[in-house]
C-alpha positions in Angstrom: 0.0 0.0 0.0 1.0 3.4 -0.8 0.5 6.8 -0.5 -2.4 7.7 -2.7 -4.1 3.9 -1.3 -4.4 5.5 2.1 -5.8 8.8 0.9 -9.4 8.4 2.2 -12.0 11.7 1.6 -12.3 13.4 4.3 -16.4 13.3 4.1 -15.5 9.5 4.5 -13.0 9.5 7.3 -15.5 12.0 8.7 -18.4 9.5 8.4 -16.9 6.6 9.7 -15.8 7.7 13.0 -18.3 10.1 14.0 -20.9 7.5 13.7 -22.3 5.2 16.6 -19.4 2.6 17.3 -21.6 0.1 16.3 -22.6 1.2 12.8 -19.0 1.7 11.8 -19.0 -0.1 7.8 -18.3 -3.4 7.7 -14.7 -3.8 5.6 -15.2 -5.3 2.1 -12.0 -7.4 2.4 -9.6 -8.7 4.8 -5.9 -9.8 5.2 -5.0 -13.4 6.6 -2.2 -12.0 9.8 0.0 -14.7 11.4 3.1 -14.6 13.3 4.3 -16.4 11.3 4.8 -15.7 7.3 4.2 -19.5 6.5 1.2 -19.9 9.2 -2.0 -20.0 8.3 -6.3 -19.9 9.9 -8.3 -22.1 10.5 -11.7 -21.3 8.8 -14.7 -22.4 10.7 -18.7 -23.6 10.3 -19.4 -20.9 13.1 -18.5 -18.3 15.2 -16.4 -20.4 17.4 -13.6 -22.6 17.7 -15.6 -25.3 18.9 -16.8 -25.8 15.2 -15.8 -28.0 12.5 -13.0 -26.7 10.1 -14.0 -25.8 7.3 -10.6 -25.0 5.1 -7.4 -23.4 5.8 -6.2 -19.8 4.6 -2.4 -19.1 4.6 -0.6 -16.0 6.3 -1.4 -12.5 3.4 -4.8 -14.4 2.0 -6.8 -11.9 0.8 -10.6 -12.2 1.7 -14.1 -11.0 1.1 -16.2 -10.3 4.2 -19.6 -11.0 4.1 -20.6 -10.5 7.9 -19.3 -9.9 11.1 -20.4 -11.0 14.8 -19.0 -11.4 18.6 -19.2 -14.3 20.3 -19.5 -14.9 24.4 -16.1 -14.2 25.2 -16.1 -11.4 23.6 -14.0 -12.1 20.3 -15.6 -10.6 17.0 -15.7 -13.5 14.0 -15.8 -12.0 10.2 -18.1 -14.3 7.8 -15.5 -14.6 4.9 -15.2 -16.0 1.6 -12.2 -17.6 -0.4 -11.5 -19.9 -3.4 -11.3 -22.6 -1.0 -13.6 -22.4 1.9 -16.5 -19.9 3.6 -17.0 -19.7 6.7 -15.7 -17.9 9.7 -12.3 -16.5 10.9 -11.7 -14.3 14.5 -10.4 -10.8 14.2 -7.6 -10.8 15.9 -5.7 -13.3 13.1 -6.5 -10.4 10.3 -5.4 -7.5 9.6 -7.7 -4.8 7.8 -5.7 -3.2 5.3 -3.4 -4.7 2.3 -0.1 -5.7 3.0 1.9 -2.3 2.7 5.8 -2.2 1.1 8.6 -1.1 3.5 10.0 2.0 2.2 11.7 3.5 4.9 13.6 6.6 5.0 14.5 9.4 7.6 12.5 12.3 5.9 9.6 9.6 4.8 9.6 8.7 7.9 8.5 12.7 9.4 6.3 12.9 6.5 4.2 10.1 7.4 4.0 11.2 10.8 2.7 14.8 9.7 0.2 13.3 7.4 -1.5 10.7 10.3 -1.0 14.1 12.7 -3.3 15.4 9.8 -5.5 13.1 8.6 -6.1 12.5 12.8 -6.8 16.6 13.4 -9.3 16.4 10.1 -11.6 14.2 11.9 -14.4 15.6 13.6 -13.5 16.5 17.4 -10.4 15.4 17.2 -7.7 17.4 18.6 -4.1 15.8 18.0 -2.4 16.4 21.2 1.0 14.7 21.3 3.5 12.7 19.9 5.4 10.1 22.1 8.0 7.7 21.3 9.8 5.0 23.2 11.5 1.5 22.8 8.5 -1.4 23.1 8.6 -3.7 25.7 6.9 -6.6 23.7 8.8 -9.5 23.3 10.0 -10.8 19.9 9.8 -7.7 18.2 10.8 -7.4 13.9 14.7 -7.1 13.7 16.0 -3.3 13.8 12.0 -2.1 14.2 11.9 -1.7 18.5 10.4 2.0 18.4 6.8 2.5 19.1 5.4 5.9 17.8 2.2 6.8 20.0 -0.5 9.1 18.9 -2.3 10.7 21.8 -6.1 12.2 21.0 -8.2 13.7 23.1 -11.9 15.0 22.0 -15.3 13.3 21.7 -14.7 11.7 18.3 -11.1 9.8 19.6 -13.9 6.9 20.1 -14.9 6.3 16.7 -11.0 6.2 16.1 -9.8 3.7 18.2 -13.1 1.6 16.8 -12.2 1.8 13.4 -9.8 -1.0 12.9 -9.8 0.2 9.2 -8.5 3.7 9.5 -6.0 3.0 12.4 -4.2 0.1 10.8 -3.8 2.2 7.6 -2.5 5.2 9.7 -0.4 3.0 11.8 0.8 1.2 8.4 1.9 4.7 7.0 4.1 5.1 9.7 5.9 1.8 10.0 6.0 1.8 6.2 8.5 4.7 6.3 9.9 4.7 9.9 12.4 2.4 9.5 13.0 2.1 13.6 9.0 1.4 14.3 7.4 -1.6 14.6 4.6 -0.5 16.9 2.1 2.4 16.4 -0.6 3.0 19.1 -3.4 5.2 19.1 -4.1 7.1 23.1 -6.9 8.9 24.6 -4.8 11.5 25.8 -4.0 10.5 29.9 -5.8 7.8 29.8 -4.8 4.1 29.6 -7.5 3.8 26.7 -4.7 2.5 24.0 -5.2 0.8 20.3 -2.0 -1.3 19.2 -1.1 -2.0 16.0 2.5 -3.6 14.6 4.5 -4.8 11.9 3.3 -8.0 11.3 5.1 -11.2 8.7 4.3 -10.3 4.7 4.3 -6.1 5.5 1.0 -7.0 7.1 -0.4 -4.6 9.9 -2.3 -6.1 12.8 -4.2 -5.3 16.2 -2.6 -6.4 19.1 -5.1 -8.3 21.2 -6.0 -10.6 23.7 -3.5 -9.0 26.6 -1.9 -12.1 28.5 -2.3 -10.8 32.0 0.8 -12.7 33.2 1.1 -13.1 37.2 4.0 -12.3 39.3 5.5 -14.7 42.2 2.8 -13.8 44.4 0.1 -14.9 42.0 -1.1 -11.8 41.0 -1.0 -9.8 37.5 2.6 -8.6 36.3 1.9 -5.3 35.3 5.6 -4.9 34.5 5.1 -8.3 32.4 6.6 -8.5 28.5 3.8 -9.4 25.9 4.7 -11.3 23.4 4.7 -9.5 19.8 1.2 -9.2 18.3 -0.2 -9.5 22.0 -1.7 -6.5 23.9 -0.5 -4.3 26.4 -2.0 -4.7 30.1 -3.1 -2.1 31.8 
């Protein structure tokens, strides 16, 4: 992905975060995202990893999304369709934007920040507040890409940006596409520990981190101090 891919209207950016959280569009197509560039999903009958298999789709797998639902636990499933299988797939082994080429460079690199800085401040109530970077503490992180670049909002619309999954991992994709030190970009509520995580990911994919750990100390309670593993969340 490039450039003039992520250039998005501004009535459209507009519409798709400052509408209820809920009603957010649906993504025509999604990326297969492993953590590992020959891994693959399992596809599934239902919304559930209790249900039969249905086919496999390897690690970059484009897909067409035909519906999307949460189950009990709280994980959202996307109905998908391939040349091999339908069925369903859980969100946090896609990613939602195509597989981007790493072009790094030191003035890229400040360009792409300005433009998310931009494209963030052209969003209704949204007021860009800071910039902060720092080396990640994840675990396993992409050879020579330990920075994480975190964009801190604050205003009533932040919501609708940390919900689109869309829009952030094509921001945060922008960045690490041209950053060559960043493998991490987060989106922040300004003071608040209301994050969205998004990294580098095997095939130039970019991916959500989910499904934080919560790793416990000695005493048998949670390690906030604990490493996540790449592609896992932050606990807070």
């Amino acid at each position: 992905m490039n450039i003039s891919q992520l250039a998005v209207s501004t009535a459209l950016v507009t519409a798709m975060v400052t509408a209820p959280y809920a009603a957010i569009a649906l993504p025509s197509s999604v990326w297969v995202s492993t953590n590992d560039s020959e891994g693959y999903v399992n596809i599934r009958a239902r919304a559930t990893t209790r249900s039969a298999i249905q086919g496999k789709a390897a690690n970059g797998m484009k897909l067409t999304v035909a519906s999307k639902t949460k189950d009990s636990e709280g994980y959202h499933w996307y109905q998908i369709r391939s040349e091999q299988a339908q069925g369903w797939v859980r969100s946090d082994f896609l990613s939602f934007t195509a597989p981007f080429q790493l072009n790094p460079g030191a003035s890229a690199c400040q360009s792409a920040v300005t433009t998310v800085q931009n494209r963030l401040e052209s969003v209704n109530n949204v007021t860009f507040k800071k910039l902060i970077t720092r080396d990640t503490w994840h675990k396993n992180a992409p050879a020579g890409r330990t920075q994480v670049y975190t964009f801190s909002m604050q205003g009533d619309g932040v919501g609708g940006v940390m919900n689109s999954q869309v829009m952030s991992s094509q921001l945060a994709g922008e960045v690490i596409a041209k950053c060559p030190s960043v493998g991490l970009v987060v989106f922040n509520s300004w003071r608040s520990d209301w994050i969205a995580e998004y990294g580098l990911m095997p095939g130039g994919l970019i991916r959500q981190f989910t499904n934080c750990p919560m790793l416990l100390d000695g005493s048998g309670r949670i390690d906030r101090f604990a490493e996540p593993k790449w592609g896992e969340a932050t606990c807070f």
